[in-house]
N, C-alpha and C positions, 0 to 999 in steps of 0.2 A: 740489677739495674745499676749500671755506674754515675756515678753522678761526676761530673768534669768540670774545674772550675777553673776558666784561663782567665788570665791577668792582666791580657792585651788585645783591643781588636783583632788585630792580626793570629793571634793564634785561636780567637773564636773564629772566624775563619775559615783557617786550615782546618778544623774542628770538623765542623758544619759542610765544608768540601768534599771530605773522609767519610762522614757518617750524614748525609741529607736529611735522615727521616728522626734526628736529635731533637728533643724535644725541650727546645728554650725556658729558662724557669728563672722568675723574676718579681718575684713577690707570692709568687706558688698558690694565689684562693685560687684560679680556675682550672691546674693542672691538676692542683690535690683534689678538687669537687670530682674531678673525672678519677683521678686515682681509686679516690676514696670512695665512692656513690655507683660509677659507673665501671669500676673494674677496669680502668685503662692501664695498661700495661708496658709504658714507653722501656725500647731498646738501650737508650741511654738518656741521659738528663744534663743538660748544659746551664750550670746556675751561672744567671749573670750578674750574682752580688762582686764579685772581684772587678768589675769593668766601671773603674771609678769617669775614663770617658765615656763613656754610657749615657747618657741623661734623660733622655727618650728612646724609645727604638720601636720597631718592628719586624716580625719575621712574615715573609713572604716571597714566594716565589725563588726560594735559594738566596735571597737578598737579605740584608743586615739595613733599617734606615735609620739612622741614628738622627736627623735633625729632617725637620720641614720648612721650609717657607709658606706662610701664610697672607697673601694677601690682603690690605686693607679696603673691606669695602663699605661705601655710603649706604646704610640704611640698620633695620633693626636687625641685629642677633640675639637671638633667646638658648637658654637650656634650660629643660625642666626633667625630672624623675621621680623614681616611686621608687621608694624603697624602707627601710625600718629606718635607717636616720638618715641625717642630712650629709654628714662625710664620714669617708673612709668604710664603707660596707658600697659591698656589688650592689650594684642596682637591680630591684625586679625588671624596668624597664628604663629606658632615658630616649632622649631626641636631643637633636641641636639644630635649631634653624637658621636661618640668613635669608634676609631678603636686599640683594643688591639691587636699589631702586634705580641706579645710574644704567646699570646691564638690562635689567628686567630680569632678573632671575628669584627666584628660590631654591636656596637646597635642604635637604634634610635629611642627618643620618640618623643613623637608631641604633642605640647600645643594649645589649644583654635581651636581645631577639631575635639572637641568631649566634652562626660558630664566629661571627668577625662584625665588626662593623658593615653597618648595610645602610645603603644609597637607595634612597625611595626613589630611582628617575623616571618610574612610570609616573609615579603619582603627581612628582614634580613638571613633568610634560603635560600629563592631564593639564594641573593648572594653569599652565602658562596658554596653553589651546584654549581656556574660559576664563582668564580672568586678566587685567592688564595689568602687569607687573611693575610696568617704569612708575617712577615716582611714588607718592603714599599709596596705599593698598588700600582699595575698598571690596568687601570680604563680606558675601551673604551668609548669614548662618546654614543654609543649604552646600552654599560654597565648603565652607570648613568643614562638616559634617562628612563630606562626600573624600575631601581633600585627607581627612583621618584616616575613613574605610580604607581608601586605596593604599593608604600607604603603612597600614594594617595589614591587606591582604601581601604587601610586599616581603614582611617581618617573614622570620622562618622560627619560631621560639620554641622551645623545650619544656618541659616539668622538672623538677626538678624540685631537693629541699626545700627553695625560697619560693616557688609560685607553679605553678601551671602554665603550658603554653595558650591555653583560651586566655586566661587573664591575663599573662602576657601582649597577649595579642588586642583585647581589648585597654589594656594601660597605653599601649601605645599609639590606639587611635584617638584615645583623648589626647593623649600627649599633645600630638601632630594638632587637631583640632585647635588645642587650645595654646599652642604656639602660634597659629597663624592666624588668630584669634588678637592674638597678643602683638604682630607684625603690625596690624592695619590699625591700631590704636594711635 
């Protein structure tokens, strides 16, 4: 397994153009968990320690995204997780919610219940079809309750060293619950 370490966008790249199925490595817990646990076997490995313009990124779909714009929006943002401490360890589960009360929106993604970040936008359509989003949130505990399962049943989560995919899958209907719990406060 060759491990390739370029020193310039551009030549991760050319990298990654040559070889598509490289398997980017950039702080190594979740490539080594599969290494290590799960017997994965990557063709080649592209460390991104030499990529000092680097600062964020993502790999997907053949694409490199090194920065995001994030819009600012009116109303609450929460994050909450589970996990052994409060930083720098994977999380068993996490969410991040937004409730743009200008838009009428909620969104919510969920970390470490699934292969990638995942968008509950069933759960999130559920809600907005029951419940009126513009302005403060007024939020039945039947409401959150139902708003957690669905976006529970969305998670895709695994077992693994740190948890099980039930308890997974149940940490992050509290999560979701008690984020949007936390929205209408």
């Amino acid at each position: 397994m060759p491990v390739l370490r370029p020193t310039s966008v551009d030549q991760l790249l050319d990298i990654l153009a040559n070889d598509p199925s490289a398997s980017l490595l950039a702080g190594g817990t979740d490539l080594m968990v599969e290494v290590n646990l799960h017997g994965r076997r990557p063709a080649t490995v592209v460390s991104l320690r030499s990529l000092d313009e680097l600062t964020e990124w993502s790999h997907r779909s053949g694409r490199v995204i090194h920065s995001v714009t994030v819009p600012v929006v009116e109303g609450w943002q929460g994050y909450a997780k589970v996990g052994t401490r409060n930083a720098m360890v994977i999380s068993t589960a996490s969410a991040c919610l937004v409730h743009d009360s200008v838009e009428g929106l909620v969104s919510i993604a969920l970390g470490a219940v699934g292969p990638t970040i995942i968008r509950a936008t069933e759960a999130e359509s559920w809600l907005a079809r029951n419940v009126s989003l513009r302005g403060s949130l007024s939020i039945s505990s039947d409401i959150a309750t139902e708003f957690g399962r669905r976006v529970a049943a969305e998670a895709r989560p695994i077992s693994d060293h740190r948890s099980t995919a039930d308890y997974r899958r149940h940490a992050i209907s509290v999560l979701a619950r008690r984020l949007l719990e936390r929205a209408a406060i």
